[in-house]
N, CA, C and O of each residue as an XYZ file, in Angstrom:
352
protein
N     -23.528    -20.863     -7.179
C     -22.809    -19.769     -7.797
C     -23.077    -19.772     -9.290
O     -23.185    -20.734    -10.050
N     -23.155    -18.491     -9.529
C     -23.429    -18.352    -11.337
C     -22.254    -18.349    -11.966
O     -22.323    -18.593    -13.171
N     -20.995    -18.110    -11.435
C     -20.000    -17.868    -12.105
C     -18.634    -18.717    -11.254
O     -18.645    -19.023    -10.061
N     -17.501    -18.979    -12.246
C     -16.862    -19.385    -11.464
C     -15.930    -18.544    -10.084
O     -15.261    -17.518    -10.205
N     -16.148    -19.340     -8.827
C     -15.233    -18.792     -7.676
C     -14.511    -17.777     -7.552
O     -13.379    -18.258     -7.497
N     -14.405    -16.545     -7.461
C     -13.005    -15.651     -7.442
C     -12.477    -16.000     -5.716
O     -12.837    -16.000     -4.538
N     -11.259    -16.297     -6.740
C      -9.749    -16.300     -5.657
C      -9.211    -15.228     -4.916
O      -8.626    -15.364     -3.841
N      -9.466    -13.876     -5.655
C      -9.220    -12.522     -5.572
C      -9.193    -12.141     -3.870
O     -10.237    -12.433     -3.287
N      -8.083    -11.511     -3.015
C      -8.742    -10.962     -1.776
C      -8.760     -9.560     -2.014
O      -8.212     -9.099     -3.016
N      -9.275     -8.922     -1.278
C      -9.885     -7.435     -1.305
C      -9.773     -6.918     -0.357
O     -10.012     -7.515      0.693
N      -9.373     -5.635     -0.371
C      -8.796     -4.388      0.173
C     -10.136     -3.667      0.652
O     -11.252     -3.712      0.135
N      -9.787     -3.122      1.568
C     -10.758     -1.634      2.286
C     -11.122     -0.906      0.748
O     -10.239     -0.575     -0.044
N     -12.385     -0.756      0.534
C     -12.490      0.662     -0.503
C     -12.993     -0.274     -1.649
O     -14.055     -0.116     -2.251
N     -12.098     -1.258     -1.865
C     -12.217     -1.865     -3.467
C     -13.633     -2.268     -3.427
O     -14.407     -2.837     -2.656
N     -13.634     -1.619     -4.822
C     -15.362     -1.771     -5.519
C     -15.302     -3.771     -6.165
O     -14.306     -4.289     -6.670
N     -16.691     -4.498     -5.916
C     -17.022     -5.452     -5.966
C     -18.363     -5.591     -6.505
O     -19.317     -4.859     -6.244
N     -18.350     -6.725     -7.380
C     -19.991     -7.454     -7.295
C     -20.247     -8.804     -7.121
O     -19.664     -9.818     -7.506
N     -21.395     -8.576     -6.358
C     -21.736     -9.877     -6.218
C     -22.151    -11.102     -6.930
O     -23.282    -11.144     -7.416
N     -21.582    -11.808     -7.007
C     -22.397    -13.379     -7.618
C     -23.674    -12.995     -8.720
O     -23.807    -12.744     -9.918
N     -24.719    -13.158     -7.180
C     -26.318    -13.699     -7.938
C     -26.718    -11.705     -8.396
O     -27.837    -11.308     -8.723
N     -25.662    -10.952     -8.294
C     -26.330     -9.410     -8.612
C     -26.597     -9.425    -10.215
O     -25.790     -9.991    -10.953
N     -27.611     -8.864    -10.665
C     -27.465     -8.337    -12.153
C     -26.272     -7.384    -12.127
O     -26.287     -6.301    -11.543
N     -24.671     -8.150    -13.183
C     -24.318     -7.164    -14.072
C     -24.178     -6.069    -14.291
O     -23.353     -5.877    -15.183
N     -25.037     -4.350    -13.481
C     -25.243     -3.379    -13.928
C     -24.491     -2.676    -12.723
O     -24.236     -3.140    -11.612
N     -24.171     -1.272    -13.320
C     -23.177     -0.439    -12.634
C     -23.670     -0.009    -11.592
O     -22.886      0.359    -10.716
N     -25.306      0.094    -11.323
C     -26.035      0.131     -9.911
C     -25.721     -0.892     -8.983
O     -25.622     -0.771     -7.762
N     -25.555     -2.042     -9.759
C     -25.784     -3.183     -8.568
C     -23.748     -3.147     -7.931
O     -23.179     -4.179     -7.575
N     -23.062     -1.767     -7.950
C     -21.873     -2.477     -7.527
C     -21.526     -2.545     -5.984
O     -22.347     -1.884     -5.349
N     -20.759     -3.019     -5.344
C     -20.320     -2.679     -3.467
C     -19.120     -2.409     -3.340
O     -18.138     -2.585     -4.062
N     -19.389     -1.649     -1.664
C     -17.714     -1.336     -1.671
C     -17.592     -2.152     -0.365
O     -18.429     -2.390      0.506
N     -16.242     -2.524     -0.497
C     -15.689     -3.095      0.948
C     -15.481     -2.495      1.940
O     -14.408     -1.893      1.956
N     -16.258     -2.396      3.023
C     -16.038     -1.584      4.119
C     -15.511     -2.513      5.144
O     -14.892     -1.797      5.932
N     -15.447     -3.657      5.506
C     -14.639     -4.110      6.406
C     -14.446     -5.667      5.819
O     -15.019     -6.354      4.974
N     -13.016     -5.887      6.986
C     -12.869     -7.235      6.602
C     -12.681     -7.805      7.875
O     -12.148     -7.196      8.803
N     -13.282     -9.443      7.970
C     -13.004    -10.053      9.273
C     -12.316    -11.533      9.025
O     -12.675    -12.312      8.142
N     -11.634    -11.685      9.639
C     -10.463    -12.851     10.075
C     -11.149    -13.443     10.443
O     -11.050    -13.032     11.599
N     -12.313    -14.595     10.532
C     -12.592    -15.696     11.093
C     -12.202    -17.339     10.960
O     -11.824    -17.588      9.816
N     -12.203    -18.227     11.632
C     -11.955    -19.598     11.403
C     -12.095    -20.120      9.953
O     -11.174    -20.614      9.302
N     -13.391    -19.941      9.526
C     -13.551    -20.253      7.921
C     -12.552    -19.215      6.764
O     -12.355    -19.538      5.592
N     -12.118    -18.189      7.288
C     -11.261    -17.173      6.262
C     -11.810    -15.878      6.762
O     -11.953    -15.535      7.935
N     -12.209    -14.946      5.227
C     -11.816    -14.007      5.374
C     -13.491    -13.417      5.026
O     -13.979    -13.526      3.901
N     -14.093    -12.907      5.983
C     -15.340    -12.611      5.692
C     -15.617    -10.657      5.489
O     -15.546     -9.809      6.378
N     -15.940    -10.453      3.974
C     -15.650     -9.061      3.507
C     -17.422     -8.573      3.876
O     -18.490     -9.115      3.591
N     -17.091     -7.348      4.605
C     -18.589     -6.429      4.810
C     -18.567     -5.286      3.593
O     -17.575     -4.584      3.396
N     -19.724     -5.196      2.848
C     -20.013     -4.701      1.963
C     -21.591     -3.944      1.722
O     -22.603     -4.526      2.113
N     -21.650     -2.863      1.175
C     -22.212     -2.010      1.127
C     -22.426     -1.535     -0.167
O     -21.389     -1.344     -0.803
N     -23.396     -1.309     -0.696
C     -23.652     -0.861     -2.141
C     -23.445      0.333     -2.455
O     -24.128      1.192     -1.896
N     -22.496      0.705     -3.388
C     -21.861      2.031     -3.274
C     -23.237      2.942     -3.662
O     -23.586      3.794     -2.845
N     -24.038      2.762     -4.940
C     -25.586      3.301     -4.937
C     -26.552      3.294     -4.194
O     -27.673      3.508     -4.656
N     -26.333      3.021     -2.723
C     -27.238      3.058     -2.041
C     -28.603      4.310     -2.401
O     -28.590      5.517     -2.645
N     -29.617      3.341     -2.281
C     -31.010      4.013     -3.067
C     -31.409      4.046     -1.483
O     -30.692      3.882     -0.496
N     -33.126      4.379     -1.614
C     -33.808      4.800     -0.534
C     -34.166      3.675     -0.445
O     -35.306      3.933     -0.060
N     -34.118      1.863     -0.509
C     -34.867      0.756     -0.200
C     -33.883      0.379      0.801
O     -32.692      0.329      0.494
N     -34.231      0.150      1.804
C     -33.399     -0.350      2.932
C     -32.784     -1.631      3.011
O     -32.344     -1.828      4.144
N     -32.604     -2.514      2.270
C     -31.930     -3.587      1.411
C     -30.627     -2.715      0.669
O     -29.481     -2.770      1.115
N     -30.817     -2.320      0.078
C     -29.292     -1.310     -0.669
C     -28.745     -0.885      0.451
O     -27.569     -1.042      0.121
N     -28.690     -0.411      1.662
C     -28.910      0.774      2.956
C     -27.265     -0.336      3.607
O     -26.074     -0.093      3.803
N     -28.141     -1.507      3.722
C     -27.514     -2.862      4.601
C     -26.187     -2.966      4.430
O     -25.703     -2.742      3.320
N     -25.241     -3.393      5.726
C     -24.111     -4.073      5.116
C     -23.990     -5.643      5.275
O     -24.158     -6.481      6.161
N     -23.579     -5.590      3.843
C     -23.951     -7.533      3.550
C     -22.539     -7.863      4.136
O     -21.567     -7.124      4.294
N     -22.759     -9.533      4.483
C     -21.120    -10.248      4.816
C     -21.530    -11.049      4.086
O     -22.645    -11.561      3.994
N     -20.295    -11.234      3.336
C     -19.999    -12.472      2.075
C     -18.432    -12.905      2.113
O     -17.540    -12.394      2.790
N     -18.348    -13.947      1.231
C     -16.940    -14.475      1.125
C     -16.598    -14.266     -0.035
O     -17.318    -13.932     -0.976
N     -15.358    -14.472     -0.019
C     -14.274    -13.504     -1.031
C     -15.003    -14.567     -2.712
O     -14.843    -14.138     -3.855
N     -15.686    -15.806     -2.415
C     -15.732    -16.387     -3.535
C     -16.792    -16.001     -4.819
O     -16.917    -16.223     -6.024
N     -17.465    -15.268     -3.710
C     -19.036    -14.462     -4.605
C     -18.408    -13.215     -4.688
O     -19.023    -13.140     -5.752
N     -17.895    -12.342     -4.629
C     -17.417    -11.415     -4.840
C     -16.355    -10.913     -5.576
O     -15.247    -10.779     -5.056
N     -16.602    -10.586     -6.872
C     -16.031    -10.446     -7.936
C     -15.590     -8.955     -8.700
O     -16.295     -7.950     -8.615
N     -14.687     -8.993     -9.226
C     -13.848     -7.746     -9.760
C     -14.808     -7.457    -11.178
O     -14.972     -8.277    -12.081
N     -15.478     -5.861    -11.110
C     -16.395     -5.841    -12.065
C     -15.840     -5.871    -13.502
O     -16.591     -6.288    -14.384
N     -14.343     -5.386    -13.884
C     -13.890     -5.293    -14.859
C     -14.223     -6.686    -15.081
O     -14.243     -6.762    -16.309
N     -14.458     -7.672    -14.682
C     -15.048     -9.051    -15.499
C     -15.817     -8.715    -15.927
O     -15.717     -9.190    -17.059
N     -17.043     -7.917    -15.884
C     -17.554     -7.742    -16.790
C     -18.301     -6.546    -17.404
O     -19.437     -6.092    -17.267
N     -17.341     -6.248    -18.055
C     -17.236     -4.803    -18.221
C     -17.564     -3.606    -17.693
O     -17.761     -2.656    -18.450
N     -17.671     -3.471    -16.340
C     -18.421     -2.852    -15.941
C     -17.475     -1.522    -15.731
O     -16.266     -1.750    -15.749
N     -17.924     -0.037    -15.516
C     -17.305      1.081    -15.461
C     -17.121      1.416    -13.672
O     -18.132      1.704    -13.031
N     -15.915      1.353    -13.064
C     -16.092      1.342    -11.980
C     -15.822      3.256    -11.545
O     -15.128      4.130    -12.063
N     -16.643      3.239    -10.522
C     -16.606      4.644    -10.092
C     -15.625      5.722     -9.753
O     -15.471      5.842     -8.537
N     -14.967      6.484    -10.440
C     -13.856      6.845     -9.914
C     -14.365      8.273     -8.866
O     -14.976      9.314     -9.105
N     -13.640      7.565     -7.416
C     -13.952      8.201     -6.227
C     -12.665      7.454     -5.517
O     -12.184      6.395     -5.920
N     -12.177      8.250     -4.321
C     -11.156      8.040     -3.721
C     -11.602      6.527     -2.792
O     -11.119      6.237     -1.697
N     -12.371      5.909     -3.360
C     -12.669      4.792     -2.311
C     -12.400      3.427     -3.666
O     -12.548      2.208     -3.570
N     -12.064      4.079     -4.574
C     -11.553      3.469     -5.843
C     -10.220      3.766     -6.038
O     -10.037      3.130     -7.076
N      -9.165      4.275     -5.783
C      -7.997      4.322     -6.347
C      -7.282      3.206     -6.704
O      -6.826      3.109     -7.843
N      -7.111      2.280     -5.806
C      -6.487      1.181     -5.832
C      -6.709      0.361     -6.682
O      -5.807     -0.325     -7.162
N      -8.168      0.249     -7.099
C      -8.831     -0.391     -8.446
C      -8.576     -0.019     -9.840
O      -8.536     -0.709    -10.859
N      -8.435      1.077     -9.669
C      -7.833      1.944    -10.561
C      -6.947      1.830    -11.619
O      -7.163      2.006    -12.818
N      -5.782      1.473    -10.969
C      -4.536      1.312    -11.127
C      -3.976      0.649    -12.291
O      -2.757      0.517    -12.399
């Protein structure tokens, strides 16, 4: 990990970035599902910029510890109804 752990859990919708992502308002995801497994809480995510490279397209599964609240770093999060809650 490049950064330290987030503790943070996450909601349906809430915008995220990842760990090893560059920093930039392209690279952000949204949470589209969450799963309850033995190890915790495993969040499915999707890049809200999905481009035409079929890597952006994907939905990634990660844990809540790489997945981080962009206002860490400064980032401008998208205001769209899949953001409200972030919002706030």
């Amino acid at each position: 990990m490049n950064y330290k752990a987030n503790k943070e859990d996450w909601n349906l919708g809430d915008i995220v970035i990842h760990d090893y992502d560059a920093k930039k308002e392209h690279m952000l995801m949204v949470v589209v599902k969450k799963e309850i497994c033995l190890v915790g809480t495993i969040y499915h995510t999707r890049y809200v910029y999905a481009g035409t490279q079929t890597n952006q397209r994907k939905v990634w599964k990660n844990c809540k510890e790489v997945l981080h609240n962009p206002k860490r770093f400064n980032l401008r999060i998208p205001n769209t109804h899949l953001t409200q809650e972030m919002n706030k």
